[in-house]
N, CA, C and O atoms as a GROMACS GRO file, in nm:
protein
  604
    1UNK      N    1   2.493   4.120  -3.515
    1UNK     CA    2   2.422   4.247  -3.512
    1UNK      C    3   2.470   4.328  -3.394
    1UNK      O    4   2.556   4.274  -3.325
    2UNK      N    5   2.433   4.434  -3.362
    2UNK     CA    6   2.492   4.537  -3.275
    2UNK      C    7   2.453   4.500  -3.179
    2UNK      O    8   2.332   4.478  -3.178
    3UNK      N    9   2.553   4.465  -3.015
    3UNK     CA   10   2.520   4.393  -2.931
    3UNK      C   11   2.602   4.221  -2.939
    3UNK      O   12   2.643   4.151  -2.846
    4UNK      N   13   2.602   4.194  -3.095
    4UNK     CA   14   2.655   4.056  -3.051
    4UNK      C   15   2.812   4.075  -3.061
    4UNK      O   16   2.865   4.183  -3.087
    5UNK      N   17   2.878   3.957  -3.036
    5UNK     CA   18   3.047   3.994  -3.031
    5UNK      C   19   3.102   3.925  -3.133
    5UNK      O   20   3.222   3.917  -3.156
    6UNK      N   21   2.999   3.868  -3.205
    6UNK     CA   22   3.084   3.859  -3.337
    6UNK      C   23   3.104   3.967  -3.409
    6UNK      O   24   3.212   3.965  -3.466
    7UNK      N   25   3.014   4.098  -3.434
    7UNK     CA   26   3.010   4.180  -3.522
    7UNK      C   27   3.134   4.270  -3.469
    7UNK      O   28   3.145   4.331  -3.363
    8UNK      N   29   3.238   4.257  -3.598
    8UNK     CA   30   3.311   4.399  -3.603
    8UNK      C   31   3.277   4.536  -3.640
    8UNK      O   32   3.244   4.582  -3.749
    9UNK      N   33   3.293   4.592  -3.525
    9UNK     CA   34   3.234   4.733  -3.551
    9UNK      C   35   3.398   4.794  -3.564
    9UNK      O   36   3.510   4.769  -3.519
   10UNK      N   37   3.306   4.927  -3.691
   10UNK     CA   38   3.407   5.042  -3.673
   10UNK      C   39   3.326   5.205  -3.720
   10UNK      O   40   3.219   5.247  -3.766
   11UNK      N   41   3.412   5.238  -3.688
   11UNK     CA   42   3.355   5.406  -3.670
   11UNK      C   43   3.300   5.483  -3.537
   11UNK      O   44   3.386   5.461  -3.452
   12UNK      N   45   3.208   5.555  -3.485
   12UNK     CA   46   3.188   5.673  -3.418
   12UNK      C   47   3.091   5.600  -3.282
   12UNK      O   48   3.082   5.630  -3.163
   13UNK      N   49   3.028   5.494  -3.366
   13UNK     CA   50   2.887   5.462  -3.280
   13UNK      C   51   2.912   5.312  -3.246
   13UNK      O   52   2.951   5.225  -3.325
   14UNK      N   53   2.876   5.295  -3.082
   14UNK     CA   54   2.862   5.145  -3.060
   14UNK      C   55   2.754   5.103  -3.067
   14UNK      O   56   2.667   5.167  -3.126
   15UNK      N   57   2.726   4.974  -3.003
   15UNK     CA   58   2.633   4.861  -3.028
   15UNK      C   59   2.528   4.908  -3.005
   15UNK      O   60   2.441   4.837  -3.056
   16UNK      N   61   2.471   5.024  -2.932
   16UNK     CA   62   2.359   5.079  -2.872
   16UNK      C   63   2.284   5.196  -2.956
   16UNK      O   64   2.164   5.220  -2.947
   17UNK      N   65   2.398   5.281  -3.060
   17UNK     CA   66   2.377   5.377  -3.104
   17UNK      C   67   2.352   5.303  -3.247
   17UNK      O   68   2.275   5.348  -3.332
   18UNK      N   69   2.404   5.223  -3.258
   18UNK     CA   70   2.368   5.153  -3.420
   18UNK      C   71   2.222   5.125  -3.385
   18UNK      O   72   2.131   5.207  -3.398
   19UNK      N   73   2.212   5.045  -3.356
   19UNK     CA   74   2.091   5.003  -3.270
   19UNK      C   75   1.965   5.090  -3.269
   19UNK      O   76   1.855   5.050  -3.305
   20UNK      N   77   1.988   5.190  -3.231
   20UNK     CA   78   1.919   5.330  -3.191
   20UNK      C   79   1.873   5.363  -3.317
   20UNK      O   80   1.755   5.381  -3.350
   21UNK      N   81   2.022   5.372  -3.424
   21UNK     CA   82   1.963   5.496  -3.556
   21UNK      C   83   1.912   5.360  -3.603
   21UNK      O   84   1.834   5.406  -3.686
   22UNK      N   85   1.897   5.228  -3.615
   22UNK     CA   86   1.826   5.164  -3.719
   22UNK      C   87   1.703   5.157  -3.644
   22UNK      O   88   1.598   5.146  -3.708
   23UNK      N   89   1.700   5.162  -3.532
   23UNK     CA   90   1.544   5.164  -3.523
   23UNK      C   91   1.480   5.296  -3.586
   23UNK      O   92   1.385   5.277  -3.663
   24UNK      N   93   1.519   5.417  -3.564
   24UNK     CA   94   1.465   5.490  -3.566
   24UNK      C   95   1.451   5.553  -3.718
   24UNK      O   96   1.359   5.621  -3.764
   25UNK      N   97   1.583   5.503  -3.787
   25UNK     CA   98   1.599   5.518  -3.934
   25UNK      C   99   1.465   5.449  -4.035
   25UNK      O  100   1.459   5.326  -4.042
   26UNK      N  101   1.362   5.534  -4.112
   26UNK     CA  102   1.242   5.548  -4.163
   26UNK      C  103   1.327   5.587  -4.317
   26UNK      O  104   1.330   5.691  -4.382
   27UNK      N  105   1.404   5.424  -4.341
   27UNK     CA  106   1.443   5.512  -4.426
   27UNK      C  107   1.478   5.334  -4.552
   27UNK      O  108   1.484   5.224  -4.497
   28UNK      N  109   1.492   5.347  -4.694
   28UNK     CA  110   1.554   5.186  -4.758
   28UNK      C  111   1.672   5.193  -4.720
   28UNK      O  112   1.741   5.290  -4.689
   29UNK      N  113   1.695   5.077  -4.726
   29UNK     CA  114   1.820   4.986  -4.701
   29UNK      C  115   1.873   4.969  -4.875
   29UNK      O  116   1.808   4.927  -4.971
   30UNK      N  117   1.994   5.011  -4.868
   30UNK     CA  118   2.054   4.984  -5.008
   30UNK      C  119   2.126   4.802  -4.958
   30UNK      O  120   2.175   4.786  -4.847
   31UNK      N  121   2.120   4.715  -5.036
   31UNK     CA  122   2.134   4.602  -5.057
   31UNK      C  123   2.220   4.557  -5.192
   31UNK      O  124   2.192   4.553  -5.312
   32UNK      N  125   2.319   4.530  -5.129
   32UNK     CA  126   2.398   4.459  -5.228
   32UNK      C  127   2.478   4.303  -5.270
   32UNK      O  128   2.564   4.249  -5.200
   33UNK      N  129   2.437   4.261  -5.369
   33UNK     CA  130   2.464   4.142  -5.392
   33UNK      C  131   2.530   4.164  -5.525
   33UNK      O  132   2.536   4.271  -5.586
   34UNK      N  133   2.607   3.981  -5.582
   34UNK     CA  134   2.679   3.994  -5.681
   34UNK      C  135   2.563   3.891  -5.766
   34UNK      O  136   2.500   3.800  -5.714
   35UNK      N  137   2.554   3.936  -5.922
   35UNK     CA  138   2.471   3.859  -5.996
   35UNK      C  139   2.596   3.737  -6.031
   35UNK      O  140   2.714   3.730  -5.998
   36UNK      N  141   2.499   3.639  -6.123
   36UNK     CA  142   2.559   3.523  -6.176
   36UNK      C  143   2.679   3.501  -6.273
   36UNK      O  144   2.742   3.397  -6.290
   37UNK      N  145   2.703   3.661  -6.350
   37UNK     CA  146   2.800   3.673  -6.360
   37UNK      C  147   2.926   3.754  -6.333
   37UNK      O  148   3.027   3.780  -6.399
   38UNK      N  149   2.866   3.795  -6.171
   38UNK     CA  150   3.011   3.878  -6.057
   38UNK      C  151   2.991   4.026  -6.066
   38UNK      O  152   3.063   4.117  -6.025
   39UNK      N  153   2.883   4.030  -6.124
   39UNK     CA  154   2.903   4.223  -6.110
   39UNK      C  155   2.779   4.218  -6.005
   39UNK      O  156   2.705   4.126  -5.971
   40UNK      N  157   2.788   4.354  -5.968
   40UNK     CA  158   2.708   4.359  -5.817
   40UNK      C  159   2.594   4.478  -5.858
   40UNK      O  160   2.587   4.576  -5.933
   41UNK      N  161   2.511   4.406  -5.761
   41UNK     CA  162   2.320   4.443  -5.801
   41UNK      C  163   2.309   4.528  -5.663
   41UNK      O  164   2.326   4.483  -5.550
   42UNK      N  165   2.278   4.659  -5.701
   42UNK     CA  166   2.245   4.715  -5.548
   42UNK      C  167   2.079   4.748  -5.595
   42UNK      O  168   2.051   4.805  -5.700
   43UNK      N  169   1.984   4.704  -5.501
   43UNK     CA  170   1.811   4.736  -5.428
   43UNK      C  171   1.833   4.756  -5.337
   43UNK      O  172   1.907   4.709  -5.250
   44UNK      N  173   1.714   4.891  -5.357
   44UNK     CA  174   1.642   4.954  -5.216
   44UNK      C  175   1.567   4.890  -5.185
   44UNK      O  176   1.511   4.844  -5.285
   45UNK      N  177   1.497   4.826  -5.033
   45UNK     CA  178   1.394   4.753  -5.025
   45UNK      C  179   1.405   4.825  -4.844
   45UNK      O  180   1.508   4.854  -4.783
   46UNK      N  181   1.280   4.834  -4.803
   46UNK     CA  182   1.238   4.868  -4.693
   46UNK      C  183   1.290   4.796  -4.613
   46UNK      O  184   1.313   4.687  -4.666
   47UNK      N  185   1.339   4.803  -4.452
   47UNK     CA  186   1.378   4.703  -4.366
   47UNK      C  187   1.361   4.756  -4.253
   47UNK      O  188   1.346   4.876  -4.229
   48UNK      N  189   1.362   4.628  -4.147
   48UNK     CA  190   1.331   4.653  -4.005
   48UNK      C  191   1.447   4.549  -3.928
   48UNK      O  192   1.494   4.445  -3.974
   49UNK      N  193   1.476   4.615  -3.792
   49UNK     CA  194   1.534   4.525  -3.716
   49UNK      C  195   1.475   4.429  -3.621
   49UNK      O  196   1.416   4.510  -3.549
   50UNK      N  197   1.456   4.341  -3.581
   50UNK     CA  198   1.439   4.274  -3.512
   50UNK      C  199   1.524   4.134  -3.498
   50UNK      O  200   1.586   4.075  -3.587
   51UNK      N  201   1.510   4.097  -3.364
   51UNK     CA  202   1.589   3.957  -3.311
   51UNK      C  203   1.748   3.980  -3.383
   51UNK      O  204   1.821   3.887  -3.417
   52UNK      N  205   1.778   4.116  -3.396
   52UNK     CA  206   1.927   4.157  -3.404
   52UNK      C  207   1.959   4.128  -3.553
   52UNK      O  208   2.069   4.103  -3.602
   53UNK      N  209   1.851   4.134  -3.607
   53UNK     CA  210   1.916   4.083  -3.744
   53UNK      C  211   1.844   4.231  -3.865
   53UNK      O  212   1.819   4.338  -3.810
   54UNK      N  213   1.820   4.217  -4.012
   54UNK     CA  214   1.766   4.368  -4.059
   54UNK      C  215   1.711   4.242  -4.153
   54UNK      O  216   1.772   4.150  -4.206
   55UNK      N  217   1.561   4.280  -4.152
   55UNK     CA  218   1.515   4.191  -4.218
   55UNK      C  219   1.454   4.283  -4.365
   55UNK      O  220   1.466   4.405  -4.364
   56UNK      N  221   1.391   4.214  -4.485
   56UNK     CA  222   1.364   4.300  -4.542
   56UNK      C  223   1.251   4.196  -4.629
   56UNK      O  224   1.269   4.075  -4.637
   57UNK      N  225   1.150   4.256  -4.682
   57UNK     CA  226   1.072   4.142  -4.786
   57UNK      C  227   1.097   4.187  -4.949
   57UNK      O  228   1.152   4.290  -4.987
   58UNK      N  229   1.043   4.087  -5.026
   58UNK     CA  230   1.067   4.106  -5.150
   58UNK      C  231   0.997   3.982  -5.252
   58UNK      O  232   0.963   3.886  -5.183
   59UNK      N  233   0.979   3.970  -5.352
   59UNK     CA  234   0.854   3.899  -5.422
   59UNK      C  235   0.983   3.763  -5.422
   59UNK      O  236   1.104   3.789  -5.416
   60UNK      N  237   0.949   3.677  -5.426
   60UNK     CA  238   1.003   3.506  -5.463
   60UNK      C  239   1.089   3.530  -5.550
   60UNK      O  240   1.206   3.496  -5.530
   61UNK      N  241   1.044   3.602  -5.680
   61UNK     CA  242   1.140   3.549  -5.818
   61UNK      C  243   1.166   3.687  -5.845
   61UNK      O  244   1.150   3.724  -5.962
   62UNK      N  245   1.215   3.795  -5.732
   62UNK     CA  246   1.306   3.914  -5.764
   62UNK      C  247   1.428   3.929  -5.772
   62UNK      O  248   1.485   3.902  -5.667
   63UNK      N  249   1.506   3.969  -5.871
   63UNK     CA  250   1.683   3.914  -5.891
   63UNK      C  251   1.727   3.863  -5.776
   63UNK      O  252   1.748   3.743  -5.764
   64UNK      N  253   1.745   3.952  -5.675
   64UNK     CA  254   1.761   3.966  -5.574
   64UNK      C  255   1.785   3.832  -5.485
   64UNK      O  256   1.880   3.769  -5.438
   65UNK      N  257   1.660   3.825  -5.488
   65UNK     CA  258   1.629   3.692  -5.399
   65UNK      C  259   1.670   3.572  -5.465
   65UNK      O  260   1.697   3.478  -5.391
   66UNK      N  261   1.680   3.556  -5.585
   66UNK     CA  262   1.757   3.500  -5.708
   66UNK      C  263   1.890   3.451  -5.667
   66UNK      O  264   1.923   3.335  -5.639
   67UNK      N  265   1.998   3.616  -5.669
   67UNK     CA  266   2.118   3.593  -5.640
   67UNK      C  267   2.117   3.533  -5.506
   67UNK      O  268   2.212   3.457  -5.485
   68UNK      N  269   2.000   3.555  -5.377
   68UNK     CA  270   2.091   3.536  -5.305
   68UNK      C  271   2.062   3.372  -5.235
   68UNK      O  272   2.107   3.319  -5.133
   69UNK      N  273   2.001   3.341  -5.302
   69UNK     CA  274   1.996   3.170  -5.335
   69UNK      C  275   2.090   3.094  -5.360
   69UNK      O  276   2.087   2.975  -5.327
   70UNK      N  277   2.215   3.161  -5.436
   70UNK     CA  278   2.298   3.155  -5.520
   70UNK      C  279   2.420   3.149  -5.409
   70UNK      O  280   2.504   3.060  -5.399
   71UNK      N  281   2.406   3.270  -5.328
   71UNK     CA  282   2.532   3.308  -5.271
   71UNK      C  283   2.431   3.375  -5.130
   71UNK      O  284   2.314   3.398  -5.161
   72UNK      N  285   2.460   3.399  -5.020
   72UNK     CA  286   2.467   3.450  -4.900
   72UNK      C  287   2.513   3.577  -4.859
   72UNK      O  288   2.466   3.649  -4.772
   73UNK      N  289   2.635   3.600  -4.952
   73UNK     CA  290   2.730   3.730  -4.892
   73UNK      C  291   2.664   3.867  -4.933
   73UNK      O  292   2.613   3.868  -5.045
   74UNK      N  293   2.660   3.960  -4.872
   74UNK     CA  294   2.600   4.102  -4.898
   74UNK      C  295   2.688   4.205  -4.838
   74UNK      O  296   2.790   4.198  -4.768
   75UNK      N  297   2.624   4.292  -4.881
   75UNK     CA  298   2.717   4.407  -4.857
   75UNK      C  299   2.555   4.534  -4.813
   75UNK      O  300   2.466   4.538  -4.898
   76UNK      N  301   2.546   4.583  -4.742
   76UNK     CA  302   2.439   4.721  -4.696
   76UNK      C  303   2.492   4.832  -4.690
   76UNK      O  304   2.610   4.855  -4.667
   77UNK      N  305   2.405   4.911  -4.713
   77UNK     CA  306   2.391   5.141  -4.646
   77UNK      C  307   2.285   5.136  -4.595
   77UNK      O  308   2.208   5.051  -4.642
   78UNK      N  309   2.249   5.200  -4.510
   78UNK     CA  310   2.116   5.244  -4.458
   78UNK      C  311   2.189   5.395  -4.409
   78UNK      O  312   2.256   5.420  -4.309
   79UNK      N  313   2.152   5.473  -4.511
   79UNK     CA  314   2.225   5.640  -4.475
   79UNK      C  315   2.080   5.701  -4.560
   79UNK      O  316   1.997   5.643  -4.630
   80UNK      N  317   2.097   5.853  -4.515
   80UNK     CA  318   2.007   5.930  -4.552
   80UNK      C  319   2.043   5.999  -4.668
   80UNK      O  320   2.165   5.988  -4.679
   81UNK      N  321   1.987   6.081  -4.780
   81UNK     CA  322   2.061   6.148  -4.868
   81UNK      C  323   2.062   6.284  -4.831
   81UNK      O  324   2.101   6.356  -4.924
   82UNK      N  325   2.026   6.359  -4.702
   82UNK     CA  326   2.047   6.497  -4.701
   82UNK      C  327   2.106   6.533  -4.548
   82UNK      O  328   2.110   6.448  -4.458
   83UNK      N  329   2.145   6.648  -4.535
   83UNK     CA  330   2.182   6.668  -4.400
   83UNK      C  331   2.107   6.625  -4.286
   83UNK      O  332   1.987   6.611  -4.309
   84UNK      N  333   2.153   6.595  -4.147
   84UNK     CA  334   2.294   6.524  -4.142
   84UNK      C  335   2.302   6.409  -4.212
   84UNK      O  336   2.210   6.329  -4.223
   85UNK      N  337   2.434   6.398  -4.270
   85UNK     CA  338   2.489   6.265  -4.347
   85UNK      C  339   2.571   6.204  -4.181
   85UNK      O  340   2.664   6.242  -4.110
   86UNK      N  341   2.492   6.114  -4.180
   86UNK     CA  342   2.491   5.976  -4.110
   86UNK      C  343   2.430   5.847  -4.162
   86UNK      O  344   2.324   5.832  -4.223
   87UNK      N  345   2.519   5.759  -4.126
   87UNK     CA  346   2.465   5.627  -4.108
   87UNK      C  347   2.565   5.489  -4.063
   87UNK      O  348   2.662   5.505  -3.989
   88UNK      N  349   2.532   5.372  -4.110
   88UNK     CA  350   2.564   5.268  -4.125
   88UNK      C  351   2.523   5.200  -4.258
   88UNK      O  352   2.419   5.182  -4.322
   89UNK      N  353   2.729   5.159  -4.273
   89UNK     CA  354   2.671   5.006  -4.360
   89UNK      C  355   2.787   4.904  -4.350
   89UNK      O  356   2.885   4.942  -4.285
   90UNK      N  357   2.791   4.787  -4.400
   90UNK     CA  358   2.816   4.655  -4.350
   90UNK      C  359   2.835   4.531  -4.449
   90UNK      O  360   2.801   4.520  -4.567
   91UNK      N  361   2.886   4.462  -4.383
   91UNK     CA  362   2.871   4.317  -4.461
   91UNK      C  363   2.787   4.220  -4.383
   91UNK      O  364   2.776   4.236  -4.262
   92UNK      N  365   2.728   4.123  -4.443
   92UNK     CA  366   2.684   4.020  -4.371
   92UNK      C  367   2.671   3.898  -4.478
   92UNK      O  368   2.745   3.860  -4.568
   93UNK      N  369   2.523   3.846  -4.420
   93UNK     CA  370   2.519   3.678  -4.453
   93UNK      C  371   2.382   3.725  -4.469
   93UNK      O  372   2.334   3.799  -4.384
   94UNK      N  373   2.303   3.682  -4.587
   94UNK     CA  374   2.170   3.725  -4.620
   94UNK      C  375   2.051   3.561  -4.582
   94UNK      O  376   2.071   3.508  -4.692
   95UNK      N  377   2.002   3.510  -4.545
   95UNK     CA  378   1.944   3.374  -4.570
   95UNK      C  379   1.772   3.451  -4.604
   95UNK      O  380   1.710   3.543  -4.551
   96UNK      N  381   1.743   3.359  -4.715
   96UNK     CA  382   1.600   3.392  -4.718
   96UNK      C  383   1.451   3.263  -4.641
   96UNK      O  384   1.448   3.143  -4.615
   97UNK      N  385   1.358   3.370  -4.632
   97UNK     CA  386   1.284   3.274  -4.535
   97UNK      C  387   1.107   3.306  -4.562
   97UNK      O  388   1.038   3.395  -4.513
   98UNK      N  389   1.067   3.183  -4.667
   98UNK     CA  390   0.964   3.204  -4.753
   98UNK      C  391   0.838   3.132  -4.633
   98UNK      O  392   0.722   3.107  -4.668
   99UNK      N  393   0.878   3.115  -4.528
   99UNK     CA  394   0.768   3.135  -4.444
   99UNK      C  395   0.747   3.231  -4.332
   99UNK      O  396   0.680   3.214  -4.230
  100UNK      N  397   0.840   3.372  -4.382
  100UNK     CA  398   0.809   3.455  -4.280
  100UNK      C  399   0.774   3.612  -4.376
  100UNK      O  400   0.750   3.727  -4.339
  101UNK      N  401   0.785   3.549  -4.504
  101UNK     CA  402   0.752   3.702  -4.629
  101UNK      C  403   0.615   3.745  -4.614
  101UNK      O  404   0.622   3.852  -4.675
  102UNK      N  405   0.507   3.737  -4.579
  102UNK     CA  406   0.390   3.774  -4.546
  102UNK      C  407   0.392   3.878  -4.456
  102UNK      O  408   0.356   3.994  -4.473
  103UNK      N  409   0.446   3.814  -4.343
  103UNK     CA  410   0.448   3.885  -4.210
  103UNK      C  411   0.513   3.967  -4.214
  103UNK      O  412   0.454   4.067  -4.172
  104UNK      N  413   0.665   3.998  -4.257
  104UNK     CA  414   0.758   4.046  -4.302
  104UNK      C  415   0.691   4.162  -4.358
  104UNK      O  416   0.685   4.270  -4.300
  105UNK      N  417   0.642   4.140  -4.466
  105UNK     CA  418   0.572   4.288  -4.528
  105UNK      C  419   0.462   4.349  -4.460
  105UNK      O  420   0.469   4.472  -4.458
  106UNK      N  421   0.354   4.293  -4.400
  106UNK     CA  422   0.295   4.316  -4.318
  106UNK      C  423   0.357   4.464  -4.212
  106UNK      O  424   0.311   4.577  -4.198
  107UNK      N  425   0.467   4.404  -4.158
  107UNK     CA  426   0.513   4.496  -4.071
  107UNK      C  427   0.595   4.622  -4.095
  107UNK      O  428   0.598   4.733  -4.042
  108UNK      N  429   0.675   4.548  -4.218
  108UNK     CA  430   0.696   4.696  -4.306
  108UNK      C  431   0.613   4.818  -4.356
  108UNK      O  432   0.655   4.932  -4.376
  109UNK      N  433   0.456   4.757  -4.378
  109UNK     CA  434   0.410   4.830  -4.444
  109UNK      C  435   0.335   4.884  -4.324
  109UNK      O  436   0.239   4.947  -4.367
  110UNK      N  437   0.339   4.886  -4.180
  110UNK     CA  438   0.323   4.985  -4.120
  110UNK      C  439   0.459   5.051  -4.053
  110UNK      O  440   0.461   5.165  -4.006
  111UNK      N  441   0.527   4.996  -4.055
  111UNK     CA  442   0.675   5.074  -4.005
  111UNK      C  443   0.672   5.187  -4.093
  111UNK      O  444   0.633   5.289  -4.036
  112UNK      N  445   0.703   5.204  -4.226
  112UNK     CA  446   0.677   5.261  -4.324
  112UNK      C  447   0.533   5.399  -4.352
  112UNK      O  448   0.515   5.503  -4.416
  113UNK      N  449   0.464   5.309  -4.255
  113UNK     CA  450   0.327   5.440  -4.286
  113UNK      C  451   0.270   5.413  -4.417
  113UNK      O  452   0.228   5.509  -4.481
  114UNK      N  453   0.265   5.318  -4.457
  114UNK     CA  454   0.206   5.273  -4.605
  114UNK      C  455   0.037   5.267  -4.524
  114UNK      O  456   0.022   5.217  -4.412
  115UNK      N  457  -0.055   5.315  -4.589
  115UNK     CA  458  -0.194   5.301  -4.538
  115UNK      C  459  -0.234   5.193  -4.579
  115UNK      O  460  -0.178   5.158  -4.683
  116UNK      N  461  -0.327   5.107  -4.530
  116UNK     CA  462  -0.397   4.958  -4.575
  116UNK      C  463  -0.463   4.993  -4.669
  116UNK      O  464  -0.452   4.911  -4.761
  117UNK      N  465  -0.530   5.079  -4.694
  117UNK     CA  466  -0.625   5.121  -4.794
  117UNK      C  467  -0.603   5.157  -4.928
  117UNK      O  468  -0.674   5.138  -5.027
  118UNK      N  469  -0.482   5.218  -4.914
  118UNK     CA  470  -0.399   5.188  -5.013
  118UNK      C  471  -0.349   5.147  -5.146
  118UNK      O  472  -0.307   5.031  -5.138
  119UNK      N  473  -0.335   5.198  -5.272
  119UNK     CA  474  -0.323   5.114  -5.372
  119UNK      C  475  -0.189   5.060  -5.374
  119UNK      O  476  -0.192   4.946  -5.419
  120UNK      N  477  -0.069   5.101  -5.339
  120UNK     CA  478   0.003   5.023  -5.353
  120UNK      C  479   0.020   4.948  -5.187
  120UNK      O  480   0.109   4.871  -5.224
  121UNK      N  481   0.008   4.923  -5.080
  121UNK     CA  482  -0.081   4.865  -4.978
  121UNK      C  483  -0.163   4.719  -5.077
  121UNK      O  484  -0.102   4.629  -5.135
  122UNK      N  485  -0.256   4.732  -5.072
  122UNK     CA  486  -0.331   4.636  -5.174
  122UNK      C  487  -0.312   4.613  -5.316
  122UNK      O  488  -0.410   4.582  -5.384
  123UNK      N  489  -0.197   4.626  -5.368
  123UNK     CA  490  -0.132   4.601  -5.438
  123UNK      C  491  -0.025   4.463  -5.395
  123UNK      O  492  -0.011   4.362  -5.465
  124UNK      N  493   0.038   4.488  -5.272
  124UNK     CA  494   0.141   4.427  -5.242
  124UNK      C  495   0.145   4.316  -5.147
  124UNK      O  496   0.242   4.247  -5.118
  125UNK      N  497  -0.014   4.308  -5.089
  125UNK     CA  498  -0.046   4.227  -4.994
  125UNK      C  499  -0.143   4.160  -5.095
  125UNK      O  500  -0.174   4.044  -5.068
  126UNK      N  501  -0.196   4.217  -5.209
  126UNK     CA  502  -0.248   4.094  -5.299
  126UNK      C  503  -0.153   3.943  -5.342
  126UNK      O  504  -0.207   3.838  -5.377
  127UNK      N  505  -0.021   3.961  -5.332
  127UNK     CA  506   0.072   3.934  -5.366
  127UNK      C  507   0.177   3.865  -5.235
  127UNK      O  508   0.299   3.846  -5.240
  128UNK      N  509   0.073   3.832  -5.107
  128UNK     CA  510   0.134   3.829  -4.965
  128UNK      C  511   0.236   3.670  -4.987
  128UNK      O  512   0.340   3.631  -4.934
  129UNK      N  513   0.155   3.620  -5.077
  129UNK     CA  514   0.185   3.417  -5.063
  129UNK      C  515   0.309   3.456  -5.141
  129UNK      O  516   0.409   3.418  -5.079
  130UNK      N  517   0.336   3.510  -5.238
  130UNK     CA  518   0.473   3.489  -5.290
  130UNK      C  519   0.597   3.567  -5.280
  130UNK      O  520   0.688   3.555  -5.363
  131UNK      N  521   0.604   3.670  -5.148
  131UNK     CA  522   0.645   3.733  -5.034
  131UNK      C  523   0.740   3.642  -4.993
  131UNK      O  524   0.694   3.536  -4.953
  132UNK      N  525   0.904   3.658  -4.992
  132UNK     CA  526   0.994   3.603  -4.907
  132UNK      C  527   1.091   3.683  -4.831
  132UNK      O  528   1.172   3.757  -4.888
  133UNK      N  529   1.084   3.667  -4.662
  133UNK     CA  530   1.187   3.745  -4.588
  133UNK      C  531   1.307   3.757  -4.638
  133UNK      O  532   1.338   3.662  -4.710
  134UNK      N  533   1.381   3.833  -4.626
  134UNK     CA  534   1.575   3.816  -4.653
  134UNK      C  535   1.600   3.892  -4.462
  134UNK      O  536   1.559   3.994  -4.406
  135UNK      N  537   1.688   3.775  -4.419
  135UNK     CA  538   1.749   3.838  -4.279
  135UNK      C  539   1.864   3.840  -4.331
  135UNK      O  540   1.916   3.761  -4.410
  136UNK      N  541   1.910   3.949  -4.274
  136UNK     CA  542   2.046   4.006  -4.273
  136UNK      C  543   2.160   3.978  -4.156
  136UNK      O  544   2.168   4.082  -4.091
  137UNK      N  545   2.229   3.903  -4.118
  137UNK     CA  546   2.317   3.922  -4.049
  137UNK      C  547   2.430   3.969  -4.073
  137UNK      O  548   2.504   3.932  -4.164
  138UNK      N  549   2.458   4.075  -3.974
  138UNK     CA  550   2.591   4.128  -4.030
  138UNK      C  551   2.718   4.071  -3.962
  138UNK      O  552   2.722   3.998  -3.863
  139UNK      N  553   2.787   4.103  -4.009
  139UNK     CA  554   2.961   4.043  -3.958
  139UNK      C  555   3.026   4.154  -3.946
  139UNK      O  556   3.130   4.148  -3.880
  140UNK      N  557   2.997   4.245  -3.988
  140UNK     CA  558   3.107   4.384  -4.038
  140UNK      C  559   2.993   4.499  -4.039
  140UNK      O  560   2.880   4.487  -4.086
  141UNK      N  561   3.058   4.638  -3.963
  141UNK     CA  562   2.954   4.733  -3.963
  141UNK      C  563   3.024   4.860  -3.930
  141UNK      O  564   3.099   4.873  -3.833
  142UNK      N  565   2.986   4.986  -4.045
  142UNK     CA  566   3.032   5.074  -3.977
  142UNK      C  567   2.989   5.197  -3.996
  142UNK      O  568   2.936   5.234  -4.101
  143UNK      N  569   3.014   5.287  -3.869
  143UNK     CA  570   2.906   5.425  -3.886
  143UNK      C  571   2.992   5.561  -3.939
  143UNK      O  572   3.113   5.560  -3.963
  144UNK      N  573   2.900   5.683  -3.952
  144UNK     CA  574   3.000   5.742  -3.947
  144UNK      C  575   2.838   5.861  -3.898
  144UNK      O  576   2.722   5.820  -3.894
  145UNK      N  577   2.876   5.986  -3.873
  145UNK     CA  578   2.842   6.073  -3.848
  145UNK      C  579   2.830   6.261  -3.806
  145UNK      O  580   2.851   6.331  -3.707
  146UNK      N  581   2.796   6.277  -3.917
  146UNK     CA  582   2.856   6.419  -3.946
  146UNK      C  583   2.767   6.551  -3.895
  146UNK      O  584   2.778   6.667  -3.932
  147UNK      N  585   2.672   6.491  -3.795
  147UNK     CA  586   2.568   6.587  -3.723
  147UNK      C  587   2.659   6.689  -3.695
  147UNK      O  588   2.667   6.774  -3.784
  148UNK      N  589   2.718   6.703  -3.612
  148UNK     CA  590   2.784   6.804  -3.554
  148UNK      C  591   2.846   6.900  -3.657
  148UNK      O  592   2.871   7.016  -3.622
  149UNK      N  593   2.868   6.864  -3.765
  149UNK     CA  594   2.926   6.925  -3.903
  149UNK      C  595   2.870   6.997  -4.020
  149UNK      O  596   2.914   7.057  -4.118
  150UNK      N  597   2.734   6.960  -3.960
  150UNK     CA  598   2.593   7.052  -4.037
  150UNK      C  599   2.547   7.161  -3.967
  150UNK      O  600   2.471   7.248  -4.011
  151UNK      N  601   2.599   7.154  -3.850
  151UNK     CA  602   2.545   7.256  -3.767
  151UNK      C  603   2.587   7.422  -3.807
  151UNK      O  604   2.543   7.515  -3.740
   0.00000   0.00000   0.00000
């Protein structure tokens, strides 16, 4: 993740500025994996950084979490769709972690601004036990940024 020295970075922004826009980025994570028979599944699913990694939740038996049972390797965007076009995206190593999917959503769903009260809020925390983390580590990452080009 940005900061460690395994991750190859390329493009505009270092370890600090990646860093920066994913914290501050209020925005899904496009997620990509390959299904069982090699063509590739991209989901949006909400995510957060912490302990250098982009974590994200998602129900037990969602393709997703499916494929990546299967396989590890991923591919991410976390970009915006309107001016400025900035972001990051990457490769990594996905591991899932069905004792941290509770919490996991939990924190999304205030990162996010989802209200507790909520129908889809209490919709999704009805549903907390069969909740599994996906951490993201990346290996490969890269930005680009076109602020200055909207101006």
């Amino acid at each position: 993740m940005p900061g460690s020295q395994d991750v190859r970075l390329n493009g505009p922004w270092d370890c600090d500025d990646i860093r920066v826009f994913l914290t501050d980025a209020i925005i899904p994570i496009r997620l990509a994996v390959l299904n069982g028979d090699g063509w590739p599944l991209i989901v949006s699913l909400w995510f957060t950084l912490d302990d250098d990694a982009l974590w994200c939740a998602t129900n037990e038996n969602a393709l997703i979490a499916q494929f990546l049972h299967r396989s590890e390797h991923c591919a991410f965007e976390i970009a915006g769709d309107a001016p400025p076009y900035r972001g990051v995206r990457g490769q990594g190593k996905a591991s899932l972690h069905s004792d941290r999917g509770a919490e996991v959503l939990e924190g999304l769903l205030l990162r996010y601004s989802i209200q507790a009260e909520s129908r889809l809020s209490r919709l999704l925390l009805a549903k907390a036990n069969e909740e599994v983390a996906i951490r993201i580590e990346p290996e490969w990452m890269t930005s680009w940024d076109f602020t200055a080009l909207s101006e």
